[in-house]
C-alpha positions as CSV (number, residue, x, y, z in Angstrom):
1,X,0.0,0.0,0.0
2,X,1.8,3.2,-1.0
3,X,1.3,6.4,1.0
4,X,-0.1,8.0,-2.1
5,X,-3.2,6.8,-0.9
6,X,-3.3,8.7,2.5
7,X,-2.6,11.8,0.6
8,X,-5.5,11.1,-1.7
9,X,-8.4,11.9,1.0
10,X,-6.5,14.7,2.3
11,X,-6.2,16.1,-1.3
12,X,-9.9,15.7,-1.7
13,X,-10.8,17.0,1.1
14,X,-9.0,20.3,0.8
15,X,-10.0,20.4,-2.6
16,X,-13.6,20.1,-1.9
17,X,-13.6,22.6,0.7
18,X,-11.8,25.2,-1.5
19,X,-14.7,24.3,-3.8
20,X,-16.9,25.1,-1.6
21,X,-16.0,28.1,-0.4
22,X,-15.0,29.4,-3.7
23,X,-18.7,28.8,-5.2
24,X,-20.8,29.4,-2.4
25,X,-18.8,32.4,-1.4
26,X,-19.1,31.2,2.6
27,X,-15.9,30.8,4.0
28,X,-17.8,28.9,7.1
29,X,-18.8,26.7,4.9
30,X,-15.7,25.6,3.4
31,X,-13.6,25.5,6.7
32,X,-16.6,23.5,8.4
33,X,-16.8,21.0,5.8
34,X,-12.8,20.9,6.6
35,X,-13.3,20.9,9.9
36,X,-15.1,17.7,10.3
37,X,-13.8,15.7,7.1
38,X,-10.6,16.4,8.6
39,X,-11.2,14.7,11.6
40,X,-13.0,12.1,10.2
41,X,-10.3,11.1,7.9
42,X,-7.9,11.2,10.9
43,X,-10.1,8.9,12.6
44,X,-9.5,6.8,9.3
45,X,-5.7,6.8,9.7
46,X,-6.1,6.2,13.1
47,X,-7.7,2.9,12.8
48,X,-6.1,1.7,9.6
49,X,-2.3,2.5,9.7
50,X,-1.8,-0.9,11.9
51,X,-3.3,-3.5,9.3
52,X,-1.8,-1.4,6.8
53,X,1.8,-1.8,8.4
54,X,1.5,-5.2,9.3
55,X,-0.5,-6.5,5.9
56,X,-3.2,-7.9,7.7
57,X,-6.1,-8.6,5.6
58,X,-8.4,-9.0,8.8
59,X,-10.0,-5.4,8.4
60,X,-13.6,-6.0,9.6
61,X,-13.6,-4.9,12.5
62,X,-11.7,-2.0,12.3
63,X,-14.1,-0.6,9.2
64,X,-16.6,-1.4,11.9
65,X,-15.5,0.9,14.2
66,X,-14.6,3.1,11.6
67,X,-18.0,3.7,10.3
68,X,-18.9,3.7,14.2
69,X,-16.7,6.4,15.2
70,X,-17.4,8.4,12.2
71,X,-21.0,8.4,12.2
72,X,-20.7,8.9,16.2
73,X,-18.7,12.1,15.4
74,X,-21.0,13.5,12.8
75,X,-24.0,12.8,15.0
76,X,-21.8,15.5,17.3
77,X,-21.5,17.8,14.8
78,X,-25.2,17.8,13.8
79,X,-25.8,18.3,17.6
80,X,-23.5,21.1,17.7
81,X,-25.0,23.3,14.8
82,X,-29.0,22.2,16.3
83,X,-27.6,23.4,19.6
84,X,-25.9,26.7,18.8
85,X,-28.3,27.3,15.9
86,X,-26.0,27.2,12.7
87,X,-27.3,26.8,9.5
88,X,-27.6,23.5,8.4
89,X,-26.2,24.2,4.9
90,X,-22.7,24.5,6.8
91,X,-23.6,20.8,7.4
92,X,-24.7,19.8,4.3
93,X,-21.7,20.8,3.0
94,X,-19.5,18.5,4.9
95,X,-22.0,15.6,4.0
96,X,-21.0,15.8,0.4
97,X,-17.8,15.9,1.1
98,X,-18.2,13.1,3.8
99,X,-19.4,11.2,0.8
100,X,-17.2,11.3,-1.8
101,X,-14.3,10.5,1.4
102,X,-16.1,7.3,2.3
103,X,-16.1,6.1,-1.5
104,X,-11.9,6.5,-1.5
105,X,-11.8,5.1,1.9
106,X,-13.7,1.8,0.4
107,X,-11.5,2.0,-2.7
108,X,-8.5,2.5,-1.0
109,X,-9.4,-0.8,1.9
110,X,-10.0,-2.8,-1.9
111,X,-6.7,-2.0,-3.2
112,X,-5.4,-2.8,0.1
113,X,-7.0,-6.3,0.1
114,X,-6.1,-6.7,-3.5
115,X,-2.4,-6.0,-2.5
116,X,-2.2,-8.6,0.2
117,X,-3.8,-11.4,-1.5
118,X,-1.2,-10.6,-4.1
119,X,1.5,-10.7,-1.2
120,X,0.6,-14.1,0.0
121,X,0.1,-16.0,-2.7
């Protein structure tokens, strides 16, 4: 698994954001879709940078808590903009983005599996 991979979310997720921000014209909104899709793709590294080290193709259980922590997290968020009253759209925002960061984080656990099925045969 090459490190090109980590880089990939960050790059979308910056990317996204500056998208954001650039067409809506709500710097808010770009740094809170940031904001949380940072953190969520931390969480990601977190949990995966030990199988990924050791080439373990047992992953369930941390993509389990994965998808745990990161709904767990966003249900925070949510409760954080009801609470102080933020528009939502903020929020929406980081959903999209959220989105298209959950389809490389299931392309990049593929390629992963892909590469050690390839190792051990």
């Amino acid at each position: 698994m090459t490190k090109r991979r980590f880089i990939s979310g960050f790059c979308w997720i910056a990317g996204c954001c500056t998208a954001l921000w650039y067409y809506f014209d709500d710097v808010f909104l770009g740094l809170t879709a940031f904001g949380v899709n940072a953190s969520l793709y931390a969480i990601y590294l977190l949990l995966f940078i030990k199988p990924y080290r050791e080439n373990n193709s047992d992953i369930l259980k941390p993509s389990l808590l994965l998808i745990t922590l990161q709904l767990l997290v966003f249900f925070i968020a949510t409760g954080v903009f009801w609470y102080w009253e933020f528009p939502f759209a903020r929020l929406l925002g980081a959903v999209m983005v959220f989105f298209g960061l959950l389809v490389l984080q299931v392309l990049e656990q593929i390629a992963f599996l892909k590469s050690v099925e390839k190792s051990q045969e």
